[in-house]
C-alpha positions as CSV (number, residue, x, y, z in Angstrom):
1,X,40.7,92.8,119.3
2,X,43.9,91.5,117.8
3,X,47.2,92.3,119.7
4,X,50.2,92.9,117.2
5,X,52.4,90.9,119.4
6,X,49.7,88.1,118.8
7,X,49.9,88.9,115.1
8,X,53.7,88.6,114.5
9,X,54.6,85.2,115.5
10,X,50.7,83.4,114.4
11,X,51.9,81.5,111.5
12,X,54.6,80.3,114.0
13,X,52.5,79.4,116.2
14,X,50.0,77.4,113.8
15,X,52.9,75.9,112.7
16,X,54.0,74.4,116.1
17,X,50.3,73.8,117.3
18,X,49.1,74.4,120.4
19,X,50.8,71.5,122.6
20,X,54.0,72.6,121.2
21,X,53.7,76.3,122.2
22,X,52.4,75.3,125.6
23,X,55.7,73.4,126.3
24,X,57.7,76.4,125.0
25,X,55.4,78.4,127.8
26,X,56.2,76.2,130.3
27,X,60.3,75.8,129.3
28,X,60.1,79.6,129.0
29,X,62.9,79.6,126.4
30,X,61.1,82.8,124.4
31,X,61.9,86.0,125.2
32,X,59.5,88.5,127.4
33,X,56.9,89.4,124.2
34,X,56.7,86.2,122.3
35,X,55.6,84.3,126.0
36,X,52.6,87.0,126.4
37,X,51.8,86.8,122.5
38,X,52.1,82.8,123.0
39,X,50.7,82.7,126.2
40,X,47.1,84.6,124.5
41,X,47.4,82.3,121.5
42,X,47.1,79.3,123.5
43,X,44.0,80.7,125.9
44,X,42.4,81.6,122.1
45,X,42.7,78.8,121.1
46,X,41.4,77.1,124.4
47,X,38.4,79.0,124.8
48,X,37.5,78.7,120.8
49,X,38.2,74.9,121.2
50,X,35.5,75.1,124.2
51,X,33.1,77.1,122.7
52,X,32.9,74.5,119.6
53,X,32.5,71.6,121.9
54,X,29.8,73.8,123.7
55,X,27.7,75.0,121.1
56,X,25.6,72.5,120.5
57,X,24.4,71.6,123.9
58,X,21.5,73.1,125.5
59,X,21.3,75.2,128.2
60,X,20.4,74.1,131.7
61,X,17.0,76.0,132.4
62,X,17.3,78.3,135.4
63,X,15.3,76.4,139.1
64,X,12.2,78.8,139.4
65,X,12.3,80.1,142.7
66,X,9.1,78.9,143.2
67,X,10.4,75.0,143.2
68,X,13.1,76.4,145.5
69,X,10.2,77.2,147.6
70,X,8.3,74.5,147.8
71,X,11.4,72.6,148.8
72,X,12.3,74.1,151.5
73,X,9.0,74.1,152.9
74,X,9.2,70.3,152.4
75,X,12.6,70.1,154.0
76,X,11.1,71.9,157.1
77,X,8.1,70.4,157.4
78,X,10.0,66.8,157.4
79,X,12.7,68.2,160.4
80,X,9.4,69.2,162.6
81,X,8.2,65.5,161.5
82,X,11.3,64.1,162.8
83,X,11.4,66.7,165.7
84,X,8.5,66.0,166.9
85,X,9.1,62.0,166.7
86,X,12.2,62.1,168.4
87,X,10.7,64.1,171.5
88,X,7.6,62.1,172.1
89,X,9.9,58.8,171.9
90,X,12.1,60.5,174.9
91,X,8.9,61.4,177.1
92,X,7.7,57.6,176.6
């Protein structure tokens, strides 16, 4: 899944380093193919910087739906609590 465009200016690219070539996208001094071919060198880059700081960690189990449940179940039964405390303080 390499682009040529990507392919052509790489070394350059390595060379300068990916703060450099972010300033050069945002000064947009390049012409029309080197800003796209820049522009996906620096979201590689990003995304292979992410995925290095991310492998390591463990993934968050999924929340059973049954806990999901039982929670909501608790959160209603505690609004009829306070329901139900509220209206016999107002017919005292």
């Amino acid at each position: 899944m390499s682009d040529i465009s990507t392919d052509k200016y790489r070394d350059e690219f390595r060379d300068l380093g990916v703060s450099r070539v972010r300033n050069e996208l945002v000064l947009r001094r390049w012409h029309k193919d080197k800003l796209s071919a820049a522009r996906l060198w620096v979201e590689r880059q990003d995304v292979g910087d992410w995925v290095a700081s991310h492998r390591d960690s463990k993934p968050k189990p999924p929340r059973s739906q049954s806990k999901k449940k039982i929670l909501g179940y608790v959160i209603f039964a505690f609004g009829l609590i306070l329901a139900a405390e509220r209206l016999l303080t107002m017919l005292r």
